[in-house]
N, C-alpha and C positions, 0 to 999 in steps of 0.2 A: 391520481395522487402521486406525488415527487414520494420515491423510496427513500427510506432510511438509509444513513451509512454511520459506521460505526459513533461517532461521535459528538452526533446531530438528532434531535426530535422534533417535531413538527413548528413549537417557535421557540427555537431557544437559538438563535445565532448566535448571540450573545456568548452562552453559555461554548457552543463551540469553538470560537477563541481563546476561550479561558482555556479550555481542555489542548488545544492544540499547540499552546502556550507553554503549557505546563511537559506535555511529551518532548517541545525543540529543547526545552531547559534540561530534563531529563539527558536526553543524547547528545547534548552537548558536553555534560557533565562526563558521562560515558566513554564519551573520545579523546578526555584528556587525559593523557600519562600521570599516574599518582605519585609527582616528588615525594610531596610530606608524607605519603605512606609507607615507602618503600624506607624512608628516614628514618620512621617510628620502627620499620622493621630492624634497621641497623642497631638502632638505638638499643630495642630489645635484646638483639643478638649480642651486643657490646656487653650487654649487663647483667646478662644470664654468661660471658664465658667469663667475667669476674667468680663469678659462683665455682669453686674447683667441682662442686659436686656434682654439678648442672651440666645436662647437653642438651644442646639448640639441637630443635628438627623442625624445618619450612613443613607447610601444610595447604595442601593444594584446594582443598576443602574447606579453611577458615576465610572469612571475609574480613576486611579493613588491616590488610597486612598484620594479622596475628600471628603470634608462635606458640608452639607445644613448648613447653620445658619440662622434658623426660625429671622426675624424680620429685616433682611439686608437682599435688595431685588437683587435679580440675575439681569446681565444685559443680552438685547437680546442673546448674542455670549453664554454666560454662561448655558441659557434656551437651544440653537441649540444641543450644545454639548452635554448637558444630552438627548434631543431626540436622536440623532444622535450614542449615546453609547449604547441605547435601541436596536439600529439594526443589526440582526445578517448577518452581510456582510461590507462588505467594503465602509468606507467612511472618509469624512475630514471635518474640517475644516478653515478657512482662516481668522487670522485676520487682518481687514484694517489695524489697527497702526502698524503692524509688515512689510505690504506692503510698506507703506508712508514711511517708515525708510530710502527708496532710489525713482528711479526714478520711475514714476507709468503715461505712455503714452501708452498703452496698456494692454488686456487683459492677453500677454504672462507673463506679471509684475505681473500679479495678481493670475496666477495658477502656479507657479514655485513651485518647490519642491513639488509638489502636485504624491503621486505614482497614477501610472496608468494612467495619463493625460498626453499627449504629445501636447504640445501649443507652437506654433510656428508664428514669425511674420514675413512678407517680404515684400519685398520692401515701408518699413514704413507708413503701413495703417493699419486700426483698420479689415481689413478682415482677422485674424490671422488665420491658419490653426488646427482646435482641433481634435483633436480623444481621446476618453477615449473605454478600449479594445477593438481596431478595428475599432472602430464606424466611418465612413465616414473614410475611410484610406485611399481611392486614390481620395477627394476631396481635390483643390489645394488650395490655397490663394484667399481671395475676390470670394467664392463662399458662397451660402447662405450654413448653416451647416444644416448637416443630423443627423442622430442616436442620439442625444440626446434632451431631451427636455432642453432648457431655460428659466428660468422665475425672475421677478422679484418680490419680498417679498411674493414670493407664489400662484404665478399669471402669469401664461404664455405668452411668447411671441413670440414661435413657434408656424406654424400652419401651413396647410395643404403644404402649397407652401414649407416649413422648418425654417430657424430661418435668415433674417438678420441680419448685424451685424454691423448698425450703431449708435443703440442706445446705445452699450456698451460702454459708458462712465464708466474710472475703479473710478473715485474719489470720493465720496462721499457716501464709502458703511459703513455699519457696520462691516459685515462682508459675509464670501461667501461659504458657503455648496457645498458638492462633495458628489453626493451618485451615486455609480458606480452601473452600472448593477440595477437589479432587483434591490437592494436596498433602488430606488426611487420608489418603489410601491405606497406605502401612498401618494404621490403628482399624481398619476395618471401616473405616466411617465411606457409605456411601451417597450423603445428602448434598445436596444443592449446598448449602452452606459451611460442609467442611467439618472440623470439631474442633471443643474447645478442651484444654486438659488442663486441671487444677490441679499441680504438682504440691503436697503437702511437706512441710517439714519433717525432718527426722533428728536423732538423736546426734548426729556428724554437723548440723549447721546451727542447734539450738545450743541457750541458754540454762542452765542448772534451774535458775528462776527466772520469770521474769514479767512485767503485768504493765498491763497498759490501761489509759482511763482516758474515756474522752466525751465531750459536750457542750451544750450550744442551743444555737436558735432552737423555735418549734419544741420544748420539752425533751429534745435529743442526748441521752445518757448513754457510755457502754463499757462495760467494764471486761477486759480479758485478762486472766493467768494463764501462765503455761510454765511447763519448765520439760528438759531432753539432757538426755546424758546418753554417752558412752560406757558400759562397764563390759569391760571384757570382750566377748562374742556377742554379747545383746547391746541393742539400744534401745530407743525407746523417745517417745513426740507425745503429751499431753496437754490439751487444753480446755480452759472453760471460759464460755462468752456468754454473756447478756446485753439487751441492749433495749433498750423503750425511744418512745416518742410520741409525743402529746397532737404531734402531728401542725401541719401549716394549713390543711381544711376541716373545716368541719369535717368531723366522721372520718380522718385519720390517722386517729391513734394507732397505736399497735406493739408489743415486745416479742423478744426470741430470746431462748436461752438456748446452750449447748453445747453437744463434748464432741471434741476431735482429739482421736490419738492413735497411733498405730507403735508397733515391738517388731523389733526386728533381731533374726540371729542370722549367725554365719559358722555353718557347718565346718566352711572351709574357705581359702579364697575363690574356691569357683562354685560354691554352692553355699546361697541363701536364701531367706524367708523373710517374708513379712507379712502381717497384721494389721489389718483399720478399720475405725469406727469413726463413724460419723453419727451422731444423736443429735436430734435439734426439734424445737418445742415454737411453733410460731400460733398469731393471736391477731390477726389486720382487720381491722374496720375498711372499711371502701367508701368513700367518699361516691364515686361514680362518674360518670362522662356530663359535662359542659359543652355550650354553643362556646363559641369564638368572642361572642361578645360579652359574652360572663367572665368569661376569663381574663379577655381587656381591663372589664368594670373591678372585677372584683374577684379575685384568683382562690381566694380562699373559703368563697360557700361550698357547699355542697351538692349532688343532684336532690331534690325533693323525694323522688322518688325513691331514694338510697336513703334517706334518714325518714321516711316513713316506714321502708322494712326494715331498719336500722341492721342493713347491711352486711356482713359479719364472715368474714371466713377462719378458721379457727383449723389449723394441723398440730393434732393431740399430740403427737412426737412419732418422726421418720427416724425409720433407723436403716444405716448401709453400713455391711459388713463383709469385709473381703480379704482376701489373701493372695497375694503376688510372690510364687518359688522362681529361682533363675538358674538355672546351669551354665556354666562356661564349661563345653564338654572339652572340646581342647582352645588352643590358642589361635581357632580360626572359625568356632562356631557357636550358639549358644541358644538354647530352650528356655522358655519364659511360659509359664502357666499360670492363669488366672482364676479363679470362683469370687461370686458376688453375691450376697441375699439383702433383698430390696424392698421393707415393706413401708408404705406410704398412703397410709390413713386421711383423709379431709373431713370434716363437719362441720358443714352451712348452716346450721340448725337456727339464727335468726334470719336467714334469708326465704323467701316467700314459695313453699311447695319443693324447697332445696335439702335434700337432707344428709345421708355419711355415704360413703362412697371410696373408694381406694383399692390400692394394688397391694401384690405380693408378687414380688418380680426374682428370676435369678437368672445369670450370666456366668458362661464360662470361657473362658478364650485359650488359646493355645498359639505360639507364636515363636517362630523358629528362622534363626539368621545364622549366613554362613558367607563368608568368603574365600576366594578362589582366584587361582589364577585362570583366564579361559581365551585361547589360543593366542594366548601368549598376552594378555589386558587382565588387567587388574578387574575383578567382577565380587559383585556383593548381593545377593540372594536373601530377600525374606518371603517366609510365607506363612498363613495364620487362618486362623478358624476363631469367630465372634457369634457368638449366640446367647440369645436373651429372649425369658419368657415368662408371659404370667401364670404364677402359681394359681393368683383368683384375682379377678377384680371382679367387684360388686358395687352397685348402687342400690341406694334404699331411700326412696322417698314419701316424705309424710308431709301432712296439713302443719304449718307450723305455728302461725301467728291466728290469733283472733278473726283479723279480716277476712281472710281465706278461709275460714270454716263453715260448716253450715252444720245443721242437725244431723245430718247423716255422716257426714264426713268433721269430726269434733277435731279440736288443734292433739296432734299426737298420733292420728290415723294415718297406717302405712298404705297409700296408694298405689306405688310401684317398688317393683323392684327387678332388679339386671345383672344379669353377669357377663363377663367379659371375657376374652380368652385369645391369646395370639404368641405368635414366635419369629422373634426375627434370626437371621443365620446364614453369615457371609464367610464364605470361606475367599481368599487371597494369595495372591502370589505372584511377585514382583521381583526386578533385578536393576542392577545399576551396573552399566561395562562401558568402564574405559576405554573408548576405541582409539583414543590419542590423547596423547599428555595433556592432561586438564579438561579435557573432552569427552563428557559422560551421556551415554544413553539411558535411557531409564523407561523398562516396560514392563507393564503388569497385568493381569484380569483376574476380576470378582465375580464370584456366581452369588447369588442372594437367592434365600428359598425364604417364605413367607406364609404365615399360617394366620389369619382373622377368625375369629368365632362370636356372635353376639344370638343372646335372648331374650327375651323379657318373662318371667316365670309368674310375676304376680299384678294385677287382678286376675288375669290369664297366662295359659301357654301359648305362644305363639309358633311356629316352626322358627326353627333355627336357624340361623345367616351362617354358614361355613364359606373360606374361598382359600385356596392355597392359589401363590404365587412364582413364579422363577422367573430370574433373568443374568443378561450377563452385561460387566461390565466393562471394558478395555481402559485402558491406560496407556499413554507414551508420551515421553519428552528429552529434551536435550538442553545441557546446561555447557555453557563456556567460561573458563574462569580464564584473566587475561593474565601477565604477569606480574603488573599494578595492583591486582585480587580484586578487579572488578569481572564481576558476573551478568553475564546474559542467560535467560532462559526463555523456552517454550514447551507449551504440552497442550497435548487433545484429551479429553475425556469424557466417559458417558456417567451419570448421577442414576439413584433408581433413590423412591423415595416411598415406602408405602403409606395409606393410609393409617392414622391411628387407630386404636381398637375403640376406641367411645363414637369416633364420626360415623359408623353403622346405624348410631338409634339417632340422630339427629334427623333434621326435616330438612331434605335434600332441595336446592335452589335448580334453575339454569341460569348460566350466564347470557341464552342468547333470548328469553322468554318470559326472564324475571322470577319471582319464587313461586314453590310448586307450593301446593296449598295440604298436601297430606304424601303418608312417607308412603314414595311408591319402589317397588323394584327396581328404578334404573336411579333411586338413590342408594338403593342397597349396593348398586353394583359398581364400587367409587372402585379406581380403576389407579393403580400405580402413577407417582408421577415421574417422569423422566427428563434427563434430558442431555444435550452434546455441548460440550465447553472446550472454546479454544483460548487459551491466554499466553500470550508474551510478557518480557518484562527483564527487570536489570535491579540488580543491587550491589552496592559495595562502596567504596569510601575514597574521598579527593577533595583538596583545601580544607581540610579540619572534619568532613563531615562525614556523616554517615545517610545514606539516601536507600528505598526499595520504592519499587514504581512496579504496577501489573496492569495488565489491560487485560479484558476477555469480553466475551461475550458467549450466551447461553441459549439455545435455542428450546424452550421447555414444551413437551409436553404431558396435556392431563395436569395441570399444574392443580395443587389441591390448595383452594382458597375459599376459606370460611366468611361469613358474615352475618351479624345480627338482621333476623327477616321483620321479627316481631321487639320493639322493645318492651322492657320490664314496663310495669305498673304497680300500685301499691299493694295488690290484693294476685300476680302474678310475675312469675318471673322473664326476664328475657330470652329469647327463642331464637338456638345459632346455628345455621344451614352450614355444610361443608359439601362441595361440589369440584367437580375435575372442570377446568376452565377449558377452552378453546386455545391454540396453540400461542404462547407467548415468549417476547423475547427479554431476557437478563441482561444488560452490557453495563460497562461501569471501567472506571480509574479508581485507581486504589494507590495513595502516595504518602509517603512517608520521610520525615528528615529531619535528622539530630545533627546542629552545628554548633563546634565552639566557635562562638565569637570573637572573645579576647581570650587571652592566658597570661597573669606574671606571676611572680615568685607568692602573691598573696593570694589570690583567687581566680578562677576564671569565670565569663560572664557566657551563656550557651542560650539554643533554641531547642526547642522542639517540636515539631507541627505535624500535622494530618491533613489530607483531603481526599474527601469518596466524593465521586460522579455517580451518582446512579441513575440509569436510563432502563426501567422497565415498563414495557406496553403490550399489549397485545397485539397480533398481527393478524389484523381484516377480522376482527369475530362480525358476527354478523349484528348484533346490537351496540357494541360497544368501540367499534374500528380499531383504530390504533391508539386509542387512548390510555394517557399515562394508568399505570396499577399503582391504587392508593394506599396512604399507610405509611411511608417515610419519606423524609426531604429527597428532594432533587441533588443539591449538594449540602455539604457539611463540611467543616473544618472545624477543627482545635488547634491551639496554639497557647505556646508557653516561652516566656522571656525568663529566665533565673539566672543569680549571681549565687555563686559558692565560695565563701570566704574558707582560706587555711585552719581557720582554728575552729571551723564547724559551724558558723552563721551561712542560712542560705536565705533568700526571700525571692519571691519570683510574681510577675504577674499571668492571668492568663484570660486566652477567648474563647469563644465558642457562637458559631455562626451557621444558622443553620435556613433555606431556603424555605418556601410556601409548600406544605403538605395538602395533597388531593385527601378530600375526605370520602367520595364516594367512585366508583367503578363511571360514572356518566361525566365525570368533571367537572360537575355544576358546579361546586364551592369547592375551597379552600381556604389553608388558615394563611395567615401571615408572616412571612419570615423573621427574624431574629439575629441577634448577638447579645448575649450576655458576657461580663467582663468582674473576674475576679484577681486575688490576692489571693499570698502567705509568705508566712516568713515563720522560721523557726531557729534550734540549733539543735545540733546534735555529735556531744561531745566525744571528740577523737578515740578518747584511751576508760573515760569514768562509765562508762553503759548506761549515759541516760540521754534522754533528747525530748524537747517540748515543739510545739507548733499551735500556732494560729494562721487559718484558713477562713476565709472572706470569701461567700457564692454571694453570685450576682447583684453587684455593688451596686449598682442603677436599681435594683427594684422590677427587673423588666416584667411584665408580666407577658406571658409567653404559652404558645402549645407543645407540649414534651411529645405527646402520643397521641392516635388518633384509634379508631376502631370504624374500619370502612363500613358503609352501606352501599347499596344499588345509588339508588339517585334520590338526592335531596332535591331537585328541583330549585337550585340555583337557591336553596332557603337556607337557614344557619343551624341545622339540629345540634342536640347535643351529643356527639361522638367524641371531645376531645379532654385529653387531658391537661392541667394547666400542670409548670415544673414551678419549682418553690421559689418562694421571693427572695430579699433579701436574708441572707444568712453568716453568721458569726460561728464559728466554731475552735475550740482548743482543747489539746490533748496533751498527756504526759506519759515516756514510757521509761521504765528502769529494769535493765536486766546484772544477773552479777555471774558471772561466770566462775 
């Protein structure tokens, strides 16, 4: 069999062009001297030394020929980005005003255009389906997310059990960081997929008031207030959101209510506090999984099977609470500590033998930066401690509906019941040294200690499942910034990823022998996933535009990939194995570019686009060869055309194209590839605080597969694993703030 090489799978020649197309454009781009940028620099520097108060300082460290202007103070997103340009690897990121421009009712609103992220939403609930390279690829919709960490302003909210996903309310951020892969080092994150940080507003970027309303197709309403001040040493971020929707399928309706706000003081200029809360109340019907051909015919039924146990997941109210102190001990170092209390409730109580279940999680971190001179090079030092644990998870399950009962076991009999127990705990520590002007090394290593606990205490006691884990993880790379402020990088690094604390009581598969038929000890004994990633790559700015581009590849092993063995029935629920796979490999492009098009004195006319390559398969398993791992497109692109007029009208159109999804581990089937194509157009006024939009999804009606939920092998037949994305949609929104 002809070996793989980076940019190639078994038939996709095609596809190799593209990709090989895309890297010459890349380095072409790369090699040329940035006039317009070095211009915009002048330009800058010309008009900050107008300012008497103002002094220019170059920054070796900023992308697209920025400047610092010492005495005008950067805002959060501004601060992200220059960290974020520091790292040599792949990352983003997202700002809220650019999101709010259109509709913002999930998290899929909020990572669009994001390369390397595949966000996807179905059956209209906030369990949106993510993967950033691979990471959780055959996890479906309304599953708690894997592979990557999540945290809010720096402060996690995954933990041992993985990350729910009630509390992602998208409204009310600043803005939101992407650091893919190894890239999330410095926050403790050691997953295949990196982390994502939802950086919240505070009392320094908000509004005294200000409320938004928005709606449209499908029964879709959501109303948010907020208001943030400044008084004195304190500030302060509050808000309240609702939101319903009658839903586009049968059986997905669903609402959320909720509070975010955090307080902050300031001791001093080198020492402050902060306060947050997050409270959020969700309510999702499930529609359920679809053949390929249902969803062609007719995208908005339902499964049978879902609307005979009339489906239902219901989160009573999540509550996350945390506190971020910081020291600036002097003018070269600073301590940052963290605590988080985490508790996260569920009750399936209409779904079939499903019943309440949930964590109590807490997190502490500690995280400590320093710079230095070191022999004779500029060097910059962090080091950190992240740990997260559950206080209790528990599961309780009862007979619930009629069908399911019988005289012995009546609807309300508690049949099992489980508890949980695990801790995760990375400690870190990394440097960045200047070996020559503009020329940064970057090394680090993570130890990760790991604790799993599971039992089953009722109808019986079972012996206990205990396993403690360690491992270590290295880090290095190298980043070049040119005099243009174009940037080259590369880094190696190793991923450690445990199992969750629930994949314990599941009924363990093989990947090379098909599923096991009852839980034996060598599913008990799920085993770390790992693995080694090297990526290259370049970003920075030339003819108007702004570009980042990464390549890597991952060599995984024990990869931990879940799937439905047994499905649901009406009278029982569906039955999902998680198992360490046979070794496999991750590789992928990750490309990104904002160009202005036009500019005159009245508007300018701009692009912005995405494209992820993803190439994951396994290597020689002994049932399943090399065949692609299912669960997400092959490629994907977005893309966006918009004009912004001077006096605040914008309108823009946009695409979204996305390749055939493998549905099962054999390759039998597949769905169909895709492009849906929308609109908006809004305004939002310069100087009054207010701004309206209308937003148009998928103008054609396409019907379409959003998500899929792999199986073994369908046998070349069409089951239903897939999810359909919404059809046509109209939506508009109004927001007023008064400062």
């Amino acid at each position: 069999m002809k070996k793989k090489v980076f940019w190639t799978q078994p038939d996709h020649a095609k596809r190799s062009r593209l990709s090989l197309t895309l890297i010459a454009a890349a380095a072409g781009a790369l090699c040329m001297h940035s006039a317009s940028a070095a211009t915009a620099a002048a330009e800058a520097v010309a008009e900050a030394s107008a300012d008497p108060q103002a002094t220019v300082e170059a920054s070796s460290s900023i992308i697209g020929a920025s400047v610092v202007i010492k005495g005008k103070a950067l805002n959060n997103a501004d601060r992200a980005q220059l960290r974020l340009d520091e790292i040599p690897g792949g990352t983003s990121l997202i700002s809220a005003a650019e999101v709010e421009k259109g509709r913002v009712f999930t998290n899929e609103d909020v990572l669009a255009y994001q390369p390397g992220v595949y966000a996807q939403a179905a059956g209209g609930t906030d369990g949106i389906k993510i993967s950033i390279r691979g990471s959780a690829i055959n996890r479906g919709t309304n599953f708690f997310r894997s592979g990557t960490l999540f945290l809010f302003d720096g402060l996690p909210v995954t933990g041992p059990g993985g990350t729910p996903y009630e509390l992602f309310e998208p409204l009310g951020l600043s803005h939101t960081e992407v650091l893919r892969g190894a890239n999330a080092f410095d926050l403790g994150a050691l997953m295949l997929g990196g982390a994502i940080n939802y950086v919240t507003r505070t009392g320094y970027e908000a509004a005294p008031f200000e409320t938004r309303v928005e709606g449209g197709s499908f029964g879709y309403r959501k109303v948010a207030v907020s208001s943030g001040q400044v008084i004195g040493a304190w500030d302060y971020y509050a808000a309240a959101t609702y939101s319903e929707r009658k839903g586009f399928q049968t059986l997905s309706s669903g609402e959320s209510k909720g509070v975010i706000a955090n307080i902050g003081y300031k001791f001093s200029p080198d020492v402050q506090t902060r306060f947050y809360l997050r409270y959020r109340e969700t309510d999702n019907y499930q529609p359920g999984a679809l053949t390929v051909a249902q969803i062609e015919a007719n995208p908005r039924q339902a499964n049978p099977v879902s609307v005979a146990q009339d489906a239902h997941r219901h989160q009573p109210g999540s509550t996350w609470i945390a506190n971020k102190t910081t020291w600036n001990i002097d003018a070269n170092s600073k301590l940052e500590a963290g605590l988080v209390y985490h508790d996260y409730p569920i009750d399936q109580q209409l779904a079939v033998n499903v019943g309440e279940w949930g964590f109590r999680d807490y997190s502490a971190s500690l995280q400590y930066q320093r710079n230095d001179t070191l022999w004779g090079h500029r060097s910059e030092t962090k080091a950190g401690v992240l740990t997260t644990s559950h206080l209790n998870g528990w599961l309780n399950t009862y007979v619930r509906i009629p069908a399911a009962a019988t005289a012995a076991l009546p609807v309300g009999t508690l049949i099992r019941r489980a508890r949980y127990d695990g801790t995760d705990t990375t400690l870190h520590a990394g440097n960045d040294l200047e070996l020559a002007s503009n020329f940064w090394l970057t090394t680090g290593l993570s130890a990760i200690w790991t604790k799993r606990y599971t039992e089953v205490t009722f109808p019986f006691t079972n012996e206990p499942y205990n396993r403690s884990t360690n491992a270590l993880a290295p880090r290095a790379g190298l980043r070049y910034t040119f005099d243009n402020q174009v940037q080259v990088y590369g880094n190696v690094s190793r991923s450690i990823e445990p199992p969750n604390s629930w994949a314990f009581l599941t009924i363990p598969p093989t990947f090379t022998s098909g599923p096991a038929t009852g839980l034996s000890r060598r599913g008990l004994d799920l085993k770390d996933q790992s693995a080694n990633t090297v990526e290259i790559g370049t970003r920075g700015r030339a003819l108007n535009s702004n570009w980042s581009l990464s390549l890597y590849r991952s060599s995984v092993k024990n990869e931990l990939l879940s799937v439905e063995v047994i499905p649901a029935s009406a009278t029982t629920a569906a039955i999902t194995a998680e198992s360490n796979a046979t070794p496999t490999i991750h590789q992928g492009i990750e490309a990104g570019l904002e160009s202005e098009l036009y500019k005159d004195a009245s508007g300018k006319l701009s692009a912005r686009q995405s494209f992820t390559l993803n190439d994951f398969y396994f290597r020689n398993d002994k049932r399943f060869g090399q065949n692609t791992l299912p669960g997400i497109p092959r490629r994907y692109y977005q893309g966006e055309l918009q004009y912004e007029h001077g006096s605040g009208f914008y309108a823009g159109v946009s695409v979204q194209a996305a390749s055939a999804i493998d549905v099962d581990y054999a390759n039998s089937f597949r769905t169909h590839g895709y492009g849906i194509v929308g609109a908006s157009l809004g305004y939002d006024h310069p100087s009054q605080g207010w701004k309206v939009f209308v937003d148009f999804r998928n103008l054609a009606d396409k019907h379409y597969v959003s998500s899929v939920a792999p199986t073994y092998n369908d046998n070349r037949t069409d089951q239903r694993r897939s999810a359909p994305g919404d059809g046509r949609g109209v939506y508009a929104g109004l927001s007023l703030s008064f400062r």
